[in-house]
C-alpha positions as CSV (number, residue, x, y, z in Angstrom):
1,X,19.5,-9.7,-10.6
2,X,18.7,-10.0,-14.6
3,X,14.5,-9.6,-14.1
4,X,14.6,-9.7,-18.3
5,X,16.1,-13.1,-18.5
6,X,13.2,-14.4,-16.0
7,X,10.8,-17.3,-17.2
8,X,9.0,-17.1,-13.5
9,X,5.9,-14.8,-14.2
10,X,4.6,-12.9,-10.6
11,X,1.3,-11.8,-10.1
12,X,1.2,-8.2,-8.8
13,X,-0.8,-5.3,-6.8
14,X,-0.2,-1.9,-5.7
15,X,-2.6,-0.7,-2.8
16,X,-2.9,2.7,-2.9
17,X,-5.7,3.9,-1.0
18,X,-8.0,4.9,-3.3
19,X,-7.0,2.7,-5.7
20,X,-5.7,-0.9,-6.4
21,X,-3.4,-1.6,-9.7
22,X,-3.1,-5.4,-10.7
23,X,-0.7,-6.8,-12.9
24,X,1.1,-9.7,-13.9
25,X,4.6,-9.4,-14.1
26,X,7.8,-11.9,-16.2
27,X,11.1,-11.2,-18.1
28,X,10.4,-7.8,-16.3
29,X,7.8,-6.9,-19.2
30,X,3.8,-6.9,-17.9
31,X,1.7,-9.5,-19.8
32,X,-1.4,-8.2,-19.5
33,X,-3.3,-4.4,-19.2
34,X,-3.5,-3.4,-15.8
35,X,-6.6,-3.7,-13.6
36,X,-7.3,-0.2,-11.7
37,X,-10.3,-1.2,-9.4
38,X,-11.7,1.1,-6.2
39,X,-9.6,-0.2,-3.3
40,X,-12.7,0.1,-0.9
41,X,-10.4,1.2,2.2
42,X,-13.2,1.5,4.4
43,X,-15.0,-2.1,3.9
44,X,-12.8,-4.8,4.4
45,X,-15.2,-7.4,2.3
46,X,-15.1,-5.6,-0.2
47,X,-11.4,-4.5,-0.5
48,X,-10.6,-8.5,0.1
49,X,-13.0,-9.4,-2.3
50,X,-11.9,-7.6,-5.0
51,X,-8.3,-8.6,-4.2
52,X,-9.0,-12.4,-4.7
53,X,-11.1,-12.2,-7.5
54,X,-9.1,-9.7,-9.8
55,X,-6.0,-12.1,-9.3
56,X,-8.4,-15.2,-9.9
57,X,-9.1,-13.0,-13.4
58,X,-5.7,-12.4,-14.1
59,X,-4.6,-16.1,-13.5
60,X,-7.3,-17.0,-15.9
61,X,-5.8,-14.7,-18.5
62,X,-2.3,-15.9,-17.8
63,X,-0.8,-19.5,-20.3
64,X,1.3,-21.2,-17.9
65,X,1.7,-21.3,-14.3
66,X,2.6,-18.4,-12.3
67,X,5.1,-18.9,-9.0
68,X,3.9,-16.2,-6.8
69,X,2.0,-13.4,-5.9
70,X,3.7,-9.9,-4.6
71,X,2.1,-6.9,-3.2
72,X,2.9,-3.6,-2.8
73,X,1.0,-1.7,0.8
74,X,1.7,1.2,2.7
75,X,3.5,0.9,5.8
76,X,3.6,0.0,8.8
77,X,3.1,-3.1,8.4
78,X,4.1,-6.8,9.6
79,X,5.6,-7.1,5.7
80,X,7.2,-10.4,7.0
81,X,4.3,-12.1,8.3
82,X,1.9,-10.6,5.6
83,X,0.0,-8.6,8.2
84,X,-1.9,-5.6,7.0
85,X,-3.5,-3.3,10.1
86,X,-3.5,0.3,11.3
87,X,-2.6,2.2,8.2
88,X,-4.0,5.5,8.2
89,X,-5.3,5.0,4.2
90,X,-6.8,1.6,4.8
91,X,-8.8,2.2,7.9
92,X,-10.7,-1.5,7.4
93,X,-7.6,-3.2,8.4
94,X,-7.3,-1.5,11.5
95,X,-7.9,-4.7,13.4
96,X,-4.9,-6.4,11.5
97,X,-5.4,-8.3,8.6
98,X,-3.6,-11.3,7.8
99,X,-3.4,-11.1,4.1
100,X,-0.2,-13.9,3.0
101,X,-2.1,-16.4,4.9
102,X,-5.5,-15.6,3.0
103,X,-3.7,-15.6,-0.3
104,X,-1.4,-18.9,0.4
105,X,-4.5,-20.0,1.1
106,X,-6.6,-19.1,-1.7
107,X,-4.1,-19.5,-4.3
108,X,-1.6,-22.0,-3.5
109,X,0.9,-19.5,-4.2
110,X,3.7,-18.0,-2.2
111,X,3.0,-14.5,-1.7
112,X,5.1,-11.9,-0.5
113,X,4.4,-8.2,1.2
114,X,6.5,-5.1,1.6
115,X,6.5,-1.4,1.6
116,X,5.8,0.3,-1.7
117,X,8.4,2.7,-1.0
118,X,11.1,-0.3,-0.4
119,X,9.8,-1.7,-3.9
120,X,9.8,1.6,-5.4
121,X,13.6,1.5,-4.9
122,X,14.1,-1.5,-5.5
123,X,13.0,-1.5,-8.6
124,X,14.9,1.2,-9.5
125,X,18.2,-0.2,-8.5
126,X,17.5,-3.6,-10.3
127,X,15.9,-2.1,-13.9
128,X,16.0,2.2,-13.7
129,X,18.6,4.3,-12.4
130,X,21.0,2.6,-10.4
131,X,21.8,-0.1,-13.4
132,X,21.9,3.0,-15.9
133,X,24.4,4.9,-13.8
134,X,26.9,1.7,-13.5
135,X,26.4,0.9,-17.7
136,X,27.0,4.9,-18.7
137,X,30.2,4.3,-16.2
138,X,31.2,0.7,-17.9
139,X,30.5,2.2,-21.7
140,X,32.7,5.6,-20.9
141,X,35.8,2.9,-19.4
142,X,35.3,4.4,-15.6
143,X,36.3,1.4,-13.1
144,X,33.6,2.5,-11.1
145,X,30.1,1.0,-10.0
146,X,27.5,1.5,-7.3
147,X,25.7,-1.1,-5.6
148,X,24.0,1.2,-3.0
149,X,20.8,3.5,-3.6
150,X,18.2,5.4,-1.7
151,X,15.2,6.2,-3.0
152,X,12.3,8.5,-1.7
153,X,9.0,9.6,-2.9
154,X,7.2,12.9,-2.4
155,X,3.4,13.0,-2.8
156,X,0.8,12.5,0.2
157,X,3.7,11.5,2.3
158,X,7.3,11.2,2.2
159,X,7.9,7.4,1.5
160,X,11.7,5.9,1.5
161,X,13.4,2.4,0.4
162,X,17.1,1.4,0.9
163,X,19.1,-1.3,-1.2
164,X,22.3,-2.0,0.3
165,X,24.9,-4.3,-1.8
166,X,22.2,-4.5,-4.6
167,X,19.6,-6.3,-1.6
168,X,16.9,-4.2,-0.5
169,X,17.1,-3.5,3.1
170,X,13.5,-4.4,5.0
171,X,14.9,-4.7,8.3
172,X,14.5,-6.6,11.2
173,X,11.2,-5.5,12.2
174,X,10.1,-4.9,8.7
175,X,10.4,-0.4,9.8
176,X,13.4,0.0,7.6
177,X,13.7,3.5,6.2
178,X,11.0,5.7,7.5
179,X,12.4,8.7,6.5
180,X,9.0,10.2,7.1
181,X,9.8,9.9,10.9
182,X,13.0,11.7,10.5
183,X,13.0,15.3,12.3
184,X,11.5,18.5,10.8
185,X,14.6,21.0,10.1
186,X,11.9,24.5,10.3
187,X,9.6,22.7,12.7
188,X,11.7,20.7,15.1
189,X,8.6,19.5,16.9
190,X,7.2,17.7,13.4
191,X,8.2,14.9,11.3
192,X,10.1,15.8,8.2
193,X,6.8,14.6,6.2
194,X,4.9,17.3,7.2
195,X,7.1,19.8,5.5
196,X,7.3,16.9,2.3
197,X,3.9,16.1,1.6
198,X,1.1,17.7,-0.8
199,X,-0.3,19.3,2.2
200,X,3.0,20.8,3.2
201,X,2.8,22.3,-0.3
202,X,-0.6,23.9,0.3
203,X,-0.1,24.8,4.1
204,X,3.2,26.9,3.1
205,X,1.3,28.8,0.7
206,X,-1.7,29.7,2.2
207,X,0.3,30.8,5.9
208,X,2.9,33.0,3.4
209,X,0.3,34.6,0.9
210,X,-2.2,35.4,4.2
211,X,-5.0,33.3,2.5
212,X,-7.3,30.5,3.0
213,X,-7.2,28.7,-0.8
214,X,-7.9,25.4,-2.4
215,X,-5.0,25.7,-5.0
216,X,-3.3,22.1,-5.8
217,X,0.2,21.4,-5.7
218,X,0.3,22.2,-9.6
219,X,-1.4,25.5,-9.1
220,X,1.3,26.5,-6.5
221,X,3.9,25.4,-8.7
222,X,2.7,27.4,-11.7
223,X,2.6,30.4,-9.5
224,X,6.2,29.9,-8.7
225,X,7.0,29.8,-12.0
226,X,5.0,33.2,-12.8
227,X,3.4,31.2,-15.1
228,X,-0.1,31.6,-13.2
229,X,-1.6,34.7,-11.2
230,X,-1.2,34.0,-7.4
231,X,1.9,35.2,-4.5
232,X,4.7,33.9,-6.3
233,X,7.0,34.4,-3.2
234,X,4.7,32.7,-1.4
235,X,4.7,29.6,-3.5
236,X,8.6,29.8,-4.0
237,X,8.4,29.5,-0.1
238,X,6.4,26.4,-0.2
239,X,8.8,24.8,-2.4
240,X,12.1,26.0,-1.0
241,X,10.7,25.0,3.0
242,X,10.0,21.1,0.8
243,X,13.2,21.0,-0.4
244,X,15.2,22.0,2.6
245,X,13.2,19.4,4.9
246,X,14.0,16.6,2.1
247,X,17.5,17.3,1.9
248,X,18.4,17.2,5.5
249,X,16.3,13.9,5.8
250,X,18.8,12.9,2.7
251,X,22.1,14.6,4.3
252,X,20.7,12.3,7.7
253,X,20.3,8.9,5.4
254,X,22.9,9.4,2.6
255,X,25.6,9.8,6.3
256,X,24.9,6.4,6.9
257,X,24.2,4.6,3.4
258,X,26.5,6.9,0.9
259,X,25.2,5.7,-2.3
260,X,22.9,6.9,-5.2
261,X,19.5,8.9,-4.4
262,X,16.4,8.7,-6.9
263,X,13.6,11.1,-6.4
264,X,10.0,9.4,-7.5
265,X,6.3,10.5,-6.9
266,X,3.9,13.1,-7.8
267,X,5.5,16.0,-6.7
268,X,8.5,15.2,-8.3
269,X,7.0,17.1,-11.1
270,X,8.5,20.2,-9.8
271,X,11.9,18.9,-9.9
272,X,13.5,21.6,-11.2
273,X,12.4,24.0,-8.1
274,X,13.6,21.3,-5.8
275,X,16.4,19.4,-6.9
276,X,18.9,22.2,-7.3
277,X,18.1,23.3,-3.8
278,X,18.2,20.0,-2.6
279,X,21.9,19.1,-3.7
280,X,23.0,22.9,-2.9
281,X,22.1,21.8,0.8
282,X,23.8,18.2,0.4
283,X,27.0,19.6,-0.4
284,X,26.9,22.3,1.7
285,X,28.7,22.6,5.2
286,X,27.7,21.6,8.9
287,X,29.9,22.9,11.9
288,X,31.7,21.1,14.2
289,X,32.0,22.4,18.3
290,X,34.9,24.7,17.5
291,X,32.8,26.5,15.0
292,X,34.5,24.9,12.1
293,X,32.8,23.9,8.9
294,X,33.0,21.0,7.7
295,X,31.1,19.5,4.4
296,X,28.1,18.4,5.3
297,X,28.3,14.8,3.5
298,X,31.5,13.1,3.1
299,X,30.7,12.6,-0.8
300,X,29.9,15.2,-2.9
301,X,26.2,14.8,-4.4
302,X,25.8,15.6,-8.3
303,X,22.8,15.5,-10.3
304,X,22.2,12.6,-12.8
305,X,19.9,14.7,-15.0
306,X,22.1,17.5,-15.8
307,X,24.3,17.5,-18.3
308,X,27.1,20.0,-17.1
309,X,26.9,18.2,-13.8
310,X,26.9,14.6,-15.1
311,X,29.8,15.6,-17.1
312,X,31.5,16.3,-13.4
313,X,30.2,13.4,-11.6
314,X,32.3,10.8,-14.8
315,X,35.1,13.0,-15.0
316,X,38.1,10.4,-13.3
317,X,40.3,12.3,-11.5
318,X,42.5,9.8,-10.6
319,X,45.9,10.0,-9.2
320,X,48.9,8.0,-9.1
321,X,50.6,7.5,-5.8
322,X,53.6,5.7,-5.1
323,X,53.5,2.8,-2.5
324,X,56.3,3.7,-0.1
325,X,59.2,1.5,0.3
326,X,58.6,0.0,-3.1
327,X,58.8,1.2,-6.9
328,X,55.2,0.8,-7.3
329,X,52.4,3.2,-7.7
330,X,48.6,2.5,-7.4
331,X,45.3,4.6,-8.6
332,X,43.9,6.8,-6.2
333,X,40.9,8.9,-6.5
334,X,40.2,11.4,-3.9
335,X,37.5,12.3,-4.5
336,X,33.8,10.5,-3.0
337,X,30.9,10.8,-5.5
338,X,27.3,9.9,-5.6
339,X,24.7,11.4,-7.6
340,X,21.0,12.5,-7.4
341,X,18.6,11.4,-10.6
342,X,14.6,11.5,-10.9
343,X,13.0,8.1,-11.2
344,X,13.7,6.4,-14.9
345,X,11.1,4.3,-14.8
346,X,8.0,6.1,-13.2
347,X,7.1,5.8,-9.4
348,X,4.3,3.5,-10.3
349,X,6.5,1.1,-12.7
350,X,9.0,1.0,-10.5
351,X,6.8,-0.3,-7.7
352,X,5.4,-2.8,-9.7
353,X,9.1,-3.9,-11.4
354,X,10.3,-3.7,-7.5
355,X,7.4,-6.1,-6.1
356,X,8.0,-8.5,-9.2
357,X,11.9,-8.5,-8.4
358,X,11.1,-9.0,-5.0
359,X,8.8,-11.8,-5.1
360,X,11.5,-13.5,-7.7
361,X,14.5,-13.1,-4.6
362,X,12.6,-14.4,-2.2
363,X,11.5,-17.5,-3.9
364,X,15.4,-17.6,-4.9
365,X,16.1,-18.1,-1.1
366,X,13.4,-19.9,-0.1
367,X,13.4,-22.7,-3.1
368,X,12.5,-25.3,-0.9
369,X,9.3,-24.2,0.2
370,X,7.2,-27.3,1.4
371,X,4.3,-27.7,-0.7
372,X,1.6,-28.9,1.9
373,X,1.9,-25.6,3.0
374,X,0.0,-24.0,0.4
375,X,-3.7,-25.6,-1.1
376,X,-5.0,-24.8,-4.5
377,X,-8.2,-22.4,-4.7
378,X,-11.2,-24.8,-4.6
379,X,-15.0,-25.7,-4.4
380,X,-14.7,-25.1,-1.0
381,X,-12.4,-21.8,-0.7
382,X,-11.7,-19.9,1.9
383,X,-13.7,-16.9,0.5
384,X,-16.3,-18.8,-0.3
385,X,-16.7,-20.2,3.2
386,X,-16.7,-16.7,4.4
387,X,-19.1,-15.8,1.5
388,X,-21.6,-18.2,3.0
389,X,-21.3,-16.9,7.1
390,X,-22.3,-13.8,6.1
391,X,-25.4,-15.2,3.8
C-alpha cells in the first residue's frame, strides 16, 4: 500500500485515556493541526459528545469529501462490530458501547475500529520501518525483502500488533496479539505486562533499593545511568527484569511470525538499557530434553539502529551450491535474519498513519458498501435526539 499517492482523505482519533487526539488524515500527510481534547473516561456523554462534535469541526475544516472515519481504542474490544466496553481506561463504556453504529449513523461515513497497538504496527510496516529496511536492502542490490513485522509498545502496558504478508493480522475474534497476556519469565504466576509496564519500572526499584518512592520512569532511568543520585543497581535491576520479560514475550512471538520487530512507546526512551539486552536474550540458547542447547530463535535478531550491527544484518553471505545431477548451481544463503529497530515514525504517528491505512484497506475490500446503510448527520441526529431525552 502507497498511503502517499492516496486522494481518499480519513478522518482520525486516538483514545487514549486521558486524552483524545483528532486528525484528518490523506496522501499519508495530516491536513489539519491536531485536536487534543479531555477524553472524559468516566462520563460517557461527555466522552461521546466530544467525539461527534470534534469530527463535525474537523469535517467543517476539511475542502472536499472525506470517505471514512478510523479510530484508534484500547483493547479488548469487539474491533469488528465497533463495540467499545470493559476497558480498564474507559470505565464509562463498561456497559458496551456501540460506537461504528453511532458514527455510521451520525456521519454517513464508514468507520472503522481497531487496536491502537495493531495500528501502531501497521503503520509502521506500511510508512516507517519495515518499508525502510526493504529500500536500504533494494538501494545496496540485496535480493532480499520482508513483508512480516511485529511491533510492541512499552508504556502503561505492554501493547502488540502483527502484520503478516504486508496485512495486519486482527484475528478472528478481533484478540490478535496480546502479548500482554503472554507469561511472566521472573513471575510465572503474572502476565508479562506486569514486568513491561511504567509500574513494573517503579515496583522493581522501590522492592531492590528497600524504599517506598514516587520516582518516574525517567528518574529511575537517570539513576541507572549515574547520571542522578539514587540505588543505581537498583534501577539497573528494574530495567534488566523489563527487558528480559520483553524479550521472552518476543523469542515466544517472533517463533511463530519470524519477521521484523519495532519497539514504540514511552519507555522506549531508554532504549539503549533495553535493547542490547533484549536481542542478547533473542539470540541466545534454550535447551532441548537431552540438555542440549539449541539457539533460542531460528533467525538471528540484529539491531536496525546500530551501525556495526546493521552492517551485519546486509552483509549477503550467499553461497553457491550445485544442483545434483545437473551442471547447475543456485544461491543459497544460510543464514535466517531479522532485525530489531525503534519506531521511525513516533508511537503516536504511527497510530494515526496505521488507522488512516487501515480505514483506506478496508474501504478497498469493501467498495461496494450499500449506501442506505449510512444517513447523513441531520436536523434530526442521533445526538441530538439523545440531547433532548436527557433535557
Amino acid at each position: 500500500m502507497n498511503i502517499y499517492k492516496e486522494e481518499r482523505v480519513v478522518m482520525t482519533l486516538d483514545a487514549g485515556g486521558t486524552n483524545f487526539v483528532f486528525s484528518a488524515f490523506q496522501g499519508g500527510k495530516e491536513l489539519i493541526k491536531p485536536f487534543v481534547m479531555p477524553s472524559h473516561a468516566n462520563d460517557l456523554q461527555k466522552c461521546l459528545d466530544t467525539i461527534v462534535e470534534v469530527f463535525k469541526a474537523i469535517r467543517g475544516q476539511i475542502k472536499g469529501e472525506v470517505a471514512s472515519i478510523s479510530i484508534a481504542f484500547p483493547g479488548p474490544a469487539d474491533y469488528k462490530k465497533g463495540i467499545i466496553g470493559d476497558l480498564p481506561n474507559f470505565p464509562a463504556f463498561k456497559a458496551g458501547v456501540p460506537l461504528k453504529d453511532m458514527l455510521e449513523g451520525l456521519f454517513g461515513l464508514p468507520t472503522f475500529i481497531n487496536n491502537d497497538g495493531d495500528l501502531f504496527a501497521f503503520g509502521e510496516s506500511v510508512a516507517g520501518m519495515l518499508p525502510e529496511v526493504n529500500q536500504k536492502l533494494q538501494s545496496l542490490g540485496i535480493n532480499r525483502e520482508y513483508k512480516n513485522l511485529f511491533g510492541v509498545t512499552l508504556g502503561t502496558g505492554f501493547g502488540g500488533g502483527m502484520v503478516i504478508n504486508n496485512q495486519l493480522n486482527t484475528g478472528d475474534n478481533s484478540a490478535s496479539s496480546e502479548i500482554w497476556l503472554t507469561r511472566n519469565p521472573i513471575h510465572h504466576h503474572l502476565i508479562a505486562e506486569e514486568g513491561v509496564s511504567i509500574r513494573a519500572i517503579q515496583n522493581v526499584y522501590q522492592e531492590e533499593a528497600g524504599i517506598k518512592c514516587d520516582f518516574s520512569p525517567k528518574d529511575i532511568y537517570e539513576i541507572a545511568l549515574g547520571e542522578k543520585e539514587g540505588d543505581q543497581a537498583a534501577a539497573q535491576k528494574a530495567f534488566d527484569n523489563m527487558a528480559f520479560v520483553i524479550a521472552e514475550a518476543l523469542a515466544n512471538a517472533m517463533t511463530l511470525i519470524d519477521g521484523l520487530i519495532v519497539i514504540g512507546g514511552g519507555l522506549a526512551g531508554a532504549s539503549n538499557l533495553i535493547v542490547p539486552k533484549v536481542i542478547q536474550h533473542l539470540n541466545g540458547t534454550i535447551e532441548n530434553g537431552k540438555g542440549e542447547k539449541i539457539p533460542r530463535l531460528v533467525s538471528k535478531v540484529y539491531n536496525a539502529d546500530d551501525p556495526q550491527s546493521w552492517k551485519e544484518f546486509v552483509a549477503d553471505h550467499e553461497l553457491e551450491i550445485e544442483v545434483p545431477f545437473t551442471n547447475k548451481k543456485v544461491s543459497y544463503r544460510p543464514e535466517k535474519r531479522i532485525a530489531l529497530g525503534l519506531s521511525r515514525l513516533g508511537t503516536n504517528r504511527a497510530v494515526a498513519i496505521g488507522a488512516y491505512a487501515f480505514a483506506l484497506s478496508q474501504l478497498d475490500e469493501n467498495s461496494k458498501v450499500p449506501q442506505s446503510k449510512f444517513r447523513m448527520l441531520g436536523d434530526e441526529s442521533m445526538m441530538n435526539g439523545k440531547k433532548q431525552e436527557n433535557e
